[in-house]
N, C-alpha and C positions, 0 to 999 in steps of 0.2 A: 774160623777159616780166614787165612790171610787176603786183602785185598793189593791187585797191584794194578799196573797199566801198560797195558801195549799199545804200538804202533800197527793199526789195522789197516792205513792207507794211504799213501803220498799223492800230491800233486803239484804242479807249478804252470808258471806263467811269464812269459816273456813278452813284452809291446814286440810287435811283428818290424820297427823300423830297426834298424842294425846300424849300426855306426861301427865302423872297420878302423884302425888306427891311422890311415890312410886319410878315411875321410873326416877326421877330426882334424889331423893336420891342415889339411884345406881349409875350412871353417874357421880355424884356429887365426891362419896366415893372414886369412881377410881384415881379422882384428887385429894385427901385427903380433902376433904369438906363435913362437919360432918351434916345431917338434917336430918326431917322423917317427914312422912304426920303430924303427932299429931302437929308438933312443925309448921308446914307451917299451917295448919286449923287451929289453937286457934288463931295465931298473925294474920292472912289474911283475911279468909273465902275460901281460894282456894283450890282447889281439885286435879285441872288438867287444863292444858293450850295447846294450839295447835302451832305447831312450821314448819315454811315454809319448804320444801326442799332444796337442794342447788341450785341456779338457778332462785328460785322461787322469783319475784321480789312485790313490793306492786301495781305497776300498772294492775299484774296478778291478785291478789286475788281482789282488786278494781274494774276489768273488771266481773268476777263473780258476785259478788255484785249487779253492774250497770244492768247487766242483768234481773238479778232478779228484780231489784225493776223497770227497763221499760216495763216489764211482767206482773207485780202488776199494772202499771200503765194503762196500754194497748197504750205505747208508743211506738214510733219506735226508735231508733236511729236517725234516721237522723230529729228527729222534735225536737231535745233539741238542742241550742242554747245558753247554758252557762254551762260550767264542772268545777267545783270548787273540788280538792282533799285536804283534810287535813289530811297531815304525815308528821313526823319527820325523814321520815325514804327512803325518794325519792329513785329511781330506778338508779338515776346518779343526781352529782352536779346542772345540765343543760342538757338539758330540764325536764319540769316539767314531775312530774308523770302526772299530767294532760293533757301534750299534747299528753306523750306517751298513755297512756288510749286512750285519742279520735284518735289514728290513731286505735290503736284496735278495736275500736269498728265500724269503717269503715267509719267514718265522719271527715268534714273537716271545717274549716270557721267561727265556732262558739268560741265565748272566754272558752279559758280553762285556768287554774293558780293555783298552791297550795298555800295553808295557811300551814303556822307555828305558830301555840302557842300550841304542844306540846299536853297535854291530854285534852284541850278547846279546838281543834283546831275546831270538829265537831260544837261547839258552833257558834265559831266564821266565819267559812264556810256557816253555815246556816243561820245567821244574813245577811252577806254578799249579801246573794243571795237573799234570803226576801228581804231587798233594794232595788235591781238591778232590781228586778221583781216590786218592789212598783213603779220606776223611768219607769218603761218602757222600758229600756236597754236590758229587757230581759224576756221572757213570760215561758220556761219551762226548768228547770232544774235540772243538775243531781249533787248530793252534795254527796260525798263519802269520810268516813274515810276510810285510808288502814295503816296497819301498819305490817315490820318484825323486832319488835324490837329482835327477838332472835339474830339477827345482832349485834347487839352493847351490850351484857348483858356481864359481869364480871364474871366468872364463878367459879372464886376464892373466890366470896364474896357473902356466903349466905341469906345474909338479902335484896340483891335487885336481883339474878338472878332467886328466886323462884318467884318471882311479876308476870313476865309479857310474855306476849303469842302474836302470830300474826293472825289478820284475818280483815275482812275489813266489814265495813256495807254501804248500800247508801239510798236516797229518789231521787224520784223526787218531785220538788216541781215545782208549778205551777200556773200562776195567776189565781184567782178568784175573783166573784161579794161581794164572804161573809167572813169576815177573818176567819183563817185558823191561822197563825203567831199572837198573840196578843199583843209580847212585847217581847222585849229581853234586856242585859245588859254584856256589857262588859268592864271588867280591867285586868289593869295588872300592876307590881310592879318590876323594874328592880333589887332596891335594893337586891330580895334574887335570885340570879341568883346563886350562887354555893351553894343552898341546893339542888339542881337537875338540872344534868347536864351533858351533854357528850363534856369536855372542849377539842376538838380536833378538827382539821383542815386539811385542804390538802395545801401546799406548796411546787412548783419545783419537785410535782413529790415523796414527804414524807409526812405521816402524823405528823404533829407537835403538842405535848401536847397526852393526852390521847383519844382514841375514843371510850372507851368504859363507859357505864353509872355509875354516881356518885349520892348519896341520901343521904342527913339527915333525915332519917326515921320520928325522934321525933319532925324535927323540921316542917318538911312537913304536919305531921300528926297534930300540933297545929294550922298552919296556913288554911291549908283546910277546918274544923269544921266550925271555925268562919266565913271566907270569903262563902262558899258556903250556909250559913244560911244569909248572910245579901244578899248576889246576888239574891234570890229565891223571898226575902221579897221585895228589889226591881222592881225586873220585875212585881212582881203580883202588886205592887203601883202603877206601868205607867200603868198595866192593868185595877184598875180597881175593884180587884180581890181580896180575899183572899187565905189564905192558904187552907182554909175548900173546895175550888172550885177546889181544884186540885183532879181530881181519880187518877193518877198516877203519881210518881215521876222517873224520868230514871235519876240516876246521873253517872255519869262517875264511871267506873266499877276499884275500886284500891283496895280497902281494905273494910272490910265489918262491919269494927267497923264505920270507918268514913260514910261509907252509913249510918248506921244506926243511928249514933246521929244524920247528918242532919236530918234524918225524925221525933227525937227526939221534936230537935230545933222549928219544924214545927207544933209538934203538930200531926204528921201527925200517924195515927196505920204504923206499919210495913209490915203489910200486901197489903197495896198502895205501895211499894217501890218494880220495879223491882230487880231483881236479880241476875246478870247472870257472876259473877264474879268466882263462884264457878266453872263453868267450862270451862270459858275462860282465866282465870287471867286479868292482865292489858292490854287490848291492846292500851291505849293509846288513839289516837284521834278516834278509831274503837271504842271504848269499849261503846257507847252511840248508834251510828244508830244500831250494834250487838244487843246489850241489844232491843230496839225499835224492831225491826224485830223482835225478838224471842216469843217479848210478842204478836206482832198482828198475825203471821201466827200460836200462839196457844192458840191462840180465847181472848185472857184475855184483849186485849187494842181493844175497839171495836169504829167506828167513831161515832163520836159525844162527845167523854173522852175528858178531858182537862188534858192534858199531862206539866210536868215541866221537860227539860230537864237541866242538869250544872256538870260543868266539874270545873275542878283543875288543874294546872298543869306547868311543868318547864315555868319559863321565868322571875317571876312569874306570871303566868295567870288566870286568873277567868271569869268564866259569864255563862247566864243560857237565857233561851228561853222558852216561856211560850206559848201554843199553844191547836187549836181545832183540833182535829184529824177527 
């Protein structure tokens, strides 16, 4: 008998403080940093983004999340047996946000471990575990992007600290008789490593190099288009599939131009294409199970939809997950 894995439960989480395009530009001005909603909504699609408190770490808002979606599941804690976290953005060098979460969540024993590839990473978390589940290694688990990039944003430099917000989404995914996962695909491209990038480090006790985030906007924005159209046409080949079989696209939540040519590329109405950048900004490796949770707890992504998720992002990274919801 075949082994596969489904998505048996979403959740997310947002910090409760809201930051409106409005009131970043105030903050901004204080520091002599010139912008205004008009000029962040024509080039983004953003609105407003939600920003941690001090203290507030990604394993926090990740635990919120995980909640929610073992609730959706009708899981317990202590029955998942594999924690995969995807952030860029961990609670300390060592150990994982992952381990720290599963001591949170009051379990012990099971493999935990974060992924980095940055704003794929939920991509690449969830491939991961679909695996591990198809191998047997592992029957139910908990996949969680968390992200506070307001930690590392530039705030002297307009063009990348209006992007991007923190909050964390999760599933649980879980074996099944009937696929659930139907295909996935993942790359990545060392070559453009400093078109986005936080080129810093810790050494003896100093940070060495910069820690805070660096972007080629033009150049990001050319490579994303093209790679995230050919990743989508991929997975749906090893599916099987075409484009027309997808009812909804959830791509990584950055900018709203580049959302919308992929669905272009695809063929696809816009109207298939979640959304949810406008009020979260980028979060990053969150910005996909967010977007996912937002559509199914408001009725719009109902089971039995063929869902295309795919992400973009520093490393260079790419890949996409093609699934029955």
């Amino acid at each position: 008998m075949s082994r596969y894995s489904r998505i048996t439960g979403t959740g997310s989480y947002l910090p409760p403080r809201r930051i409106t395009n409005a009131d970043l530009a105030v903050e901004l001005a204080a520091r002599g940093v010139e912008t205004s909603d008009d000029w962040i909504v024509e080039r983004t699609g953003i609105r407003a983004r939600h920003f941690a408190d001090s203290g507030v770490t990604s394993s926090d808002l990740g635990l919120q999340a995980a909640r929610q979606a073992l609730d959706a599941a009708g899981v317990a804690a202590g029955d998942i047996d594999l924690i995969i976290v995807a952030t860029s953005t961990p609670d300390m060098i060592f150990p994982s946000a992952a381990c720290i979460l599963q001591n949170k969540l009051g379990i012990a024993g099971c493999a935990a471990f974060d992924v980095q590839a940055v704003c794929s990473g939920f991509v690449y978390a969830l491939t991961i575990a679909d695996s591990l589940i198809k191998t047997s290694t592992a029957t139910r688990a908990l996949v969680i992007g968390a992200e506070v990039f307001s930690r590392i944003l530039d705030f002297s430099d307009r063009t990348t600290c209006v992007l991007f917000g923190d909050g964390a989404g999760a599933v649980v995914l879980e074996a099944s008789e009937t696929p659930g996962i139907l295909a996935s695909d993942l790359h990545a491209d060392g070559r453009h490593v400093g078109i986005l990038c936080v080129p810093g480090t810790v050494s003896g006790g100093k940070v060495l190099g910069d820690p805070l985030l660096k972007m080629d906007g033009k150049a990001v924005f050319k490579l994303a288009v093209g790679v995230l159209e050919e990743t989508a046409r991929a997975t749906l080949a090893k599916a099987g599939r075409t484009a027309g079989d997808i009812d909804w696209l959830i791509p990584h939540q950055a900018n709203i131009r580049i959302m919308q040519g992929t669905a272009k590329k695809l063929k696809l109405p816009l109207d298939k294409l979640v959304v949810t950048v406008d009020e979260h900004g980028n979060t990053s490796a969150a910005s996909i199970p967010l977007a996912l949770d937002a559509a199914v707890r408001s009725g719009k992504i109902k089971r039995g939809d063929t869902l295309m998720l795919e992400g973009v992002g520093g490393g260079f990274t790419w890949g996409a997950v093609l699934l029955d919801f």
